[in-house]
N, C-alpha and C positions, 0 to 999 in steps of 0.2 A: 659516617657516610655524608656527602655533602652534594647538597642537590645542585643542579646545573641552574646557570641564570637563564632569563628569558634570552640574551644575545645568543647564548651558547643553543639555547635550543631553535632558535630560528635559523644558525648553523646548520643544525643537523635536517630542519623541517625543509629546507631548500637546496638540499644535497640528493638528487635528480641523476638519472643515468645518464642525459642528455648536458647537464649542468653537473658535474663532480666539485664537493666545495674541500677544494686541494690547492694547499698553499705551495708554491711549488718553485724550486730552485736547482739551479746546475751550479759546482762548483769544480771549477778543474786544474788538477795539482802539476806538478812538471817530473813527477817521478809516479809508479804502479806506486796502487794501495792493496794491501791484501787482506780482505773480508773477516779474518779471527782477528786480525790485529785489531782493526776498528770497532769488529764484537765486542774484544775485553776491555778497549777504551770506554763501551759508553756502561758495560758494565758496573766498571766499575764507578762510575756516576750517576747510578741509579738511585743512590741515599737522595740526592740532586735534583729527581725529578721525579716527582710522584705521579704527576700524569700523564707521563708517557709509561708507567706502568700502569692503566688502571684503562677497565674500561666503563662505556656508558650501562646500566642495567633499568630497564624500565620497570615500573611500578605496575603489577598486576592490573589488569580491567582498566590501564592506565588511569588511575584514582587516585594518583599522585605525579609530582614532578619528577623526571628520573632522578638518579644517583649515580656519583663517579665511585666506582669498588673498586680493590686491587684485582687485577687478573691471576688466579690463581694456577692457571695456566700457560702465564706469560715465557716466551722463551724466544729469545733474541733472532735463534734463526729461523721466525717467521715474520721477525719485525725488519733486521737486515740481513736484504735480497741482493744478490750479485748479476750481473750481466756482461758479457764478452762482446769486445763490438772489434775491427779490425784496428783502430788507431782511434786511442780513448782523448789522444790530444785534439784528432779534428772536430772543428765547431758543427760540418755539417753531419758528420754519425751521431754527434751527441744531442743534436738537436732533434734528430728524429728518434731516436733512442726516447727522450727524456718526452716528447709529446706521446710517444705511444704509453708510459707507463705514470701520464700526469691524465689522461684522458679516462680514466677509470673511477670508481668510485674505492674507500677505504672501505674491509672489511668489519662491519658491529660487534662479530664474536670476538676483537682484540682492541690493543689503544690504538687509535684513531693516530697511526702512523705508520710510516713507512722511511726507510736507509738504501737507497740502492749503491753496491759499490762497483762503479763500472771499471772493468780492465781492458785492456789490449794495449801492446808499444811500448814504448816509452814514458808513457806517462799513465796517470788516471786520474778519477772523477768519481764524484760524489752527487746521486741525485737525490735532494730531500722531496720529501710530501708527507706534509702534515693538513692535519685537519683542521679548519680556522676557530673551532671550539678551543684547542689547546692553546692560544696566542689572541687570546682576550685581554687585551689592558695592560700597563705597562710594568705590572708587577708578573707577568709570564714569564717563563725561561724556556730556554729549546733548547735541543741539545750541542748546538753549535755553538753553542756562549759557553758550554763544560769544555768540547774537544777542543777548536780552535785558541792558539796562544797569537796573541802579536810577536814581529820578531824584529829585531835591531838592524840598525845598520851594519854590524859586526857578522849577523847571524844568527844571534844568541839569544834565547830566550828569555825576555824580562824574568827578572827573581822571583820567586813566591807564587810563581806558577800553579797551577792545579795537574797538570798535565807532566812538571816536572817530578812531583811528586809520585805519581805513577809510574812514571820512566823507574823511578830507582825503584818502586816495588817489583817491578817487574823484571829488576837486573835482581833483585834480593830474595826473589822468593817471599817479603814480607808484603802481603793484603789485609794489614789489618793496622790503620793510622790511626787510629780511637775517631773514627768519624768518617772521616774523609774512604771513600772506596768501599765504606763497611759490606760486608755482603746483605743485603736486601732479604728480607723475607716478608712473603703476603701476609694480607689479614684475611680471612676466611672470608669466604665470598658469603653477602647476606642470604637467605633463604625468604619465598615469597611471604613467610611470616612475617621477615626483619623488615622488607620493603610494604608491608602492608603498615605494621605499628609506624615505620617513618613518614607514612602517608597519613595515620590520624593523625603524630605531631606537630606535621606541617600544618593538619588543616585545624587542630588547637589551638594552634601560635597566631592566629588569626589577622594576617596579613593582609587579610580585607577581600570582598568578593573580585574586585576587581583586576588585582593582577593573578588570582588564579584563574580569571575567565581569560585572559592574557593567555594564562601559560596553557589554557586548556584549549584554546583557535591554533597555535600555533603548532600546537603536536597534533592534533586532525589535519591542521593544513599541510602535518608532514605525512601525516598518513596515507591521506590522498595521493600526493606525489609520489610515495611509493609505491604505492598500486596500482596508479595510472598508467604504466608500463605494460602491465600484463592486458591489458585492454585494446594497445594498438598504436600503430602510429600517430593516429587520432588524438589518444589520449597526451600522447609525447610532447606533441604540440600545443594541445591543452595550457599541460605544466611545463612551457614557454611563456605563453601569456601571461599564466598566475606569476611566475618567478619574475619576469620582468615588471610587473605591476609591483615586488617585493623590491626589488633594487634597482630600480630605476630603466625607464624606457623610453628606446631610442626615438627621434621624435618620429613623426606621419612623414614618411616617405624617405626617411634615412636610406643613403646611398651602402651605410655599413650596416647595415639592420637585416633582420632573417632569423628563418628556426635554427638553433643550433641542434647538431647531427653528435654523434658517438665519439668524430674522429677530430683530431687537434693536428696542425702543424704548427712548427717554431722553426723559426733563425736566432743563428746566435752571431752576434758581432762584436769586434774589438775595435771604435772608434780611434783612429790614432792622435794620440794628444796633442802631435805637433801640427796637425789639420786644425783641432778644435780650437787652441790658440794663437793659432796666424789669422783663424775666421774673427776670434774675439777681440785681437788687434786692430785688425783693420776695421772692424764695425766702429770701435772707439776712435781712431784717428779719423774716418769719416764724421762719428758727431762732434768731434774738436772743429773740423773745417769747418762745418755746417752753423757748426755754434759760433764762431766767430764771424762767421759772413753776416750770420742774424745781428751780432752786438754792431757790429758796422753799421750796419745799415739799422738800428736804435728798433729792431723789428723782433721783440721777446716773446712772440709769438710762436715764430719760428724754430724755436731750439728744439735741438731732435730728442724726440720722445725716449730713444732707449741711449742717453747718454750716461745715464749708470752702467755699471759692466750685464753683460749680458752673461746670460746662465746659460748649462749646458744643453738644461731641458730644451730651452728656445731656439738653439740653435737644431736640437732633433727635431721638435714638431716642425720648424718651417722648413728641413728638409724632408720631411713626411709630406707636410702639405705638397711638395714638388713631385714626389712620388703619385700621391693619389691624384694633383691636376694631370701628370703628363702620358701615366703607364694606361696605356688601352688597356680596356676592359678590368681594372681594379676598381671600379667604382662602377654601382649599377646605371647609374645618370651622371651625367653631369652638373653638379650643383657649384655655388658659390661659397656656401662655408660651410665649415662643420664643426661641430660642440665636443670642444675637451675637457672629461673630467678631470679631474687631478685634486686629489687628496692634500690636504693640508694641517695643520698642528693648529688648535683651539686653545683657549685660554686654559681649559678644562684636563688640563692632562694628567690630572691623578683619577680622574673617572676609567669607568671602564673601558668605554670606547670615545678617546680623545679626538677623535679624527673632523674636521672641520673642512668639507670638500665645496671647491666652486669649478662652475663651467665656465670655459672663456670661450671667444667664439676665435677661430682660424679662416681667416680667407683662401681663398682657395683661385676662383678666378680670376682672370689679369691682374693678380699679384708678380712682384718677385720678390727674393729670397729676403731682400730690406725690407720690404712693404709689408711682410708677415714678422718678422721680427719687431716692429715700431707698434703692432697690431697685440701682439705680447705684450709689450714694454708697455702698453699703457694699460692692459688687462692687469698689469703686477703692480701701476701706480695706484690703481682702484682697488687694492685688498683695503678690511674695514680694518682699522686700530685694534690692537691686542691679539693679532692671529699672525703667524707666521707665513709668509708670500708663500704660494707655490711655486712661483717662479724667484730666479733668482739665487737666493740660500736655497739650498737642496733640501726636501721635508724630510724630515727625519737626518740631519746631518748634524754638526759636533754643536750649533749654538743649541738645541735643543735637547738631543740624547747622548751628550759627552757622553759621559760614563757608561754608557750601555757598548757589548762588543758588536763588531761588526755585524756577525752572522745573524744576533737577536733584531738588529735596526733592519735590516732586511726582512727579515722573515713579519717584522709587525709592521713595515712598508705593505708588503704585499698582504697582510691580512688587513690592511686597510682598506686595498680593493675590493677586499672579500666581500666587503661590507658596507659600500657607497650609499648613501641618502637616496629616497627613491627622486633622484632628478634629472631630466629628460638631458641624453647626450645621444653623442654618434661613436662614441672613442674613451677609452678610459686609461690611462696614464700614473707610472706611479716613476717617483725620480727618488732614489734615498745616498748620500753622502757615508761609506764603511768606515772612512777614517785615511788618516794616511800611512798606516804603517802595514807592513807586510805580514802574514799572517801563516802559521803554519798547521798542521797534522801531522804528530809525530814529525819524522822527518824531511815531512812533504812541503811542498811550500806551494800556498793556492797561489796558479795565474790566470784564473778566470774565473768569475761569481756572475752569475745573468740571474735575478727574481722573473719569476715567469709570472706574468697578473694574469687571473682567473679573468674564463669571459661569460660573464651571465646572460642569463637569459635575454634572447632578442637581441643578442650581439654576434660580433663575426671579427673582431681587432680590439686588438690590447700593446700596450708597449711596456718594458721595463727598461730602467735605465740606474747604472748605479757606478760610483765612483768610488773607485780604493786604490792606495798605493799611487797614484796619479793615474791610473788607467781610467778610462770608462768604457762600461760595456754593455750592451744595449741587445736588447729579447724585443722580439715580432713575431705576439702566439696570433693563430687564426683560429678558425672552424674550418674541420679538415677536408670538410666535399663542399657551402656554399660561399665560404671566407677568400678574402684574395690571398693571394700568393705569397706568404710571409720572406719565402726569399727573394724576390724581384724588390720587395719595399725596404727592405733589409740594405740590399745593394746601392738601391734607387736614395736613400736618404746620405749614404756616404758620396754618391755623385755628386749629388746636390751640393754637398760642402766642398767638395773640392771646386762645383761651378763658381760657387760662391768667392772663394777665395780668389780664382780668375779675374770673374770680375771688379772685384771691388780695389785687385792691384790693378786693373787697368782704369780706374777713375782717381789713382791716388795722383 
């Protein structure tokens, strides 16, 4: 048995009906998936993942830290769930498909996950939610990194595949590769004996009073939040405050700030490339001009602040910023800036939770689209030595996690939101780099990944943004009664770029 860390259980201690702590993604393919086929793939990669079969088991009189056990009951088709929507390829059915079954909480009698396989049309989709306990640190696996293969430019699946190897079992009738696919069998689930003797160990091994008084604030503070529910709206709101005081709260008088409700909306969009690098062109031949008028005139002052390449993130947030100055009523007031979190890569990245996050501040009033952009660029000159920009390199992209596959830099992007430093923002933002190669499911080949970022408490907006194959694709979850309207911002940020582009050919 092997007991949970304190991150994993402040995981679970802040997992709130109001607040579900669900890591949560859409992935959508250009051909149907059919729900046994994807069964027997992750079955048979269950040697692969132990905790995705295993669930939490608390320690009697809670006298101890929990333990992860195998589920001895474990059976796939109550882990993957199917759903029929009319056209699995449209962004807007999937988007409300994937907010109605990201807004729930994961059930404790199993492992802390969930596989939705969405059908209808021509095409289909994949909606993951896992629980941010199982993608702790960078030694995690999900199961996106067993199914998904990179694919060539041929079509072909790189050699030495995991997945090819299954193909031919499954043309051979042979399931048995001395390892690989082996069939899986539990270990007997402990008995409140087993978890009692593991709880004197624990408290033998003498670890010191202090991180059990740790682990013992943070399972009461999860206790509470679970039962503060049964108490009333009241209480709902309650464990708002507290979770917001846990991960960070939005500042006094946040125009994006509010009790979060039950209900979530999302948009889903596919930023078109050739928008995003005619805006990134032109930004750079404007700071060529710019820069050379300054050497002219011996005035090194002047040189424009974002004449490094501009990132993709920057070019979203200052079309965000255009959304939230111009669209009535998306903003409770009218303010001048607002505070963007965004997660970043620390020196520390063999620890458990490597994530190094800073706020930058976004203007908002009598900006335009340059003026927010130079307001970034110089927020990305100011990161400290030895941490990886948030802006700029994508966090979590190839100079960082080369070798990890796409679907894992994803899913521990978004459990990095799970999990922000408690520091006062308005907006939390997570940007992750998949790679550039194409990616399949069996025969399917993903054309759409959106990571949906969790909104914690005393929030109401979150963005995702992520690049693969050259596409980039970009998620706007809300709160689904006091949040503004994830599709109008959705829309409202790809205007902005194409204003953008407008103007800046008409200054060239």
């Amino acid at each position: 048995m092997e007991r949970l860390t304190e991150l994993q259980l402040r995981h679970l201690a802040t997992d709130t009906p109001n607040n579900p702590a669900v890591i949560g993604s859409v992935d959508r393919f250009d051909r149907p998936l059919q729900v046994d086929r994807v069964r027997d793939l992750l079955e048979a990669q269950l040697s692969y993942l132990p905790r995705f079969r295993q669930r939490v088991l608390p320690i009697p009189g809670h006298l101890g830290t929990p333990v992860w056990a195998d589920d001895t009951d474990f059976d796939l088709r109550r882990q993957v769930l199917t759903r029929r929507v009319a056209d699995a390829a449209d962004e807007s059915q999937l988007g409300e498909l994937a907010a109605e079954v990201l807004a729930t909480r994961l059930p404790r009698d199993r492992p802390l996950w969930q596989l939705w396989v969405i059908t209808g049309g021509e095409a289909g989709a994949l909606i993951w939610k896992l629980h941010p306990a199982l993608v702790c640190g960078p030694d995690a696996l999900d199961p996106g990194q067993l199914l998904y293969e990179p694919v060539t430019d041929g079509g072909n699946v790189w050699p030495g595949g995991g997945q090819d190897w299954f193909d031919k079992g499954l043309d051979t009738g042979d399931t048995d590769w001395g390892g690989f696919g082996s069939p899986w069998q539990p270990e007997p689930m402990p008995g409140p004996r087993e978890l009692l003797l593991a709880a004197g160990t624990e408290a033998a091994a003498g670890d010191g009073w202090l991180p059990r008084l740790r682990r013992a604030a943070v399972e009461g503070f999860g206790t509470v939040l679970t039962l503060a529910p049964f108490a009333g709206v009241a209480a709902d709101a309650a464990t708002d405050v507290v979770g917001a005081w846990v991960t960070g709260p939005p500042p006094v008088g946040s125009p994006l700030a509010g009790a979060t409700s039950r209900k979530r909306a999302l948009a889903l969009r596919v930023l078109p490339a050739e928008t995003l690098t005619t805006v990134q062109t032109l930004l750079h031949d404007a700071c060529d001009r710019q820069d050379r008028d300054a050497c002219d005139r011996q005035d090194h002052g002047a040189h424009h602040p974002h004449a490094r390449e501009v990132g993709v993130i920057e070019l979203v947030l200052a079309g965000l910023a255009e959304a939230l100055a111009e669209l009535p009523g998306v903003l409770a007031e009218p303010v001048d800036t607002v505070a963007i979190l965004v997660p970043g890569v620390g020196a520390g990245s063999a620890s458990e939770n490597p994530v190094v996050s800073r706020v930058r501040t976004l203007p908002l009033a009598g900006a335009s689209f340059c003026t927010r952009i130079d307001a970034l660029a110089e927020s990305a000159a100011a990161e400290p030595a030895g941490e990886d920009s948030v802006f700029g390199d994508p966090v979590f992209g190839d100079s960082v996690f080369g070798g990890w596959p796409a679907a894992t830099r994803r899913d521990l992007a978004v459990a990095a939101a799970a999990e922000p430093p408690a520091l006062v923002h308005d907006l939390l933002t997570v940007e992750v780099d998949a790679g550039g190669s194409m990616i399949r499911l069996a025969d399917a080949v993903l054309v759409g990944s959106w990571p949906v970022v969790p909104i914690s408490a005393g929030h109401q907006l979150t963005l995702g943004i992520l690049q693969l194959a050259g596409q980039t694709y970009l998620s706007v979850y809300a709160d689904g009664e006091g949040g503004p309207d994830p599709e109008r911002i959705a829309t409202a940020i790809g205007s902005a770029m194409m204003a953008a582009v407008r103007d800046l050919e008409e200054q060239r």
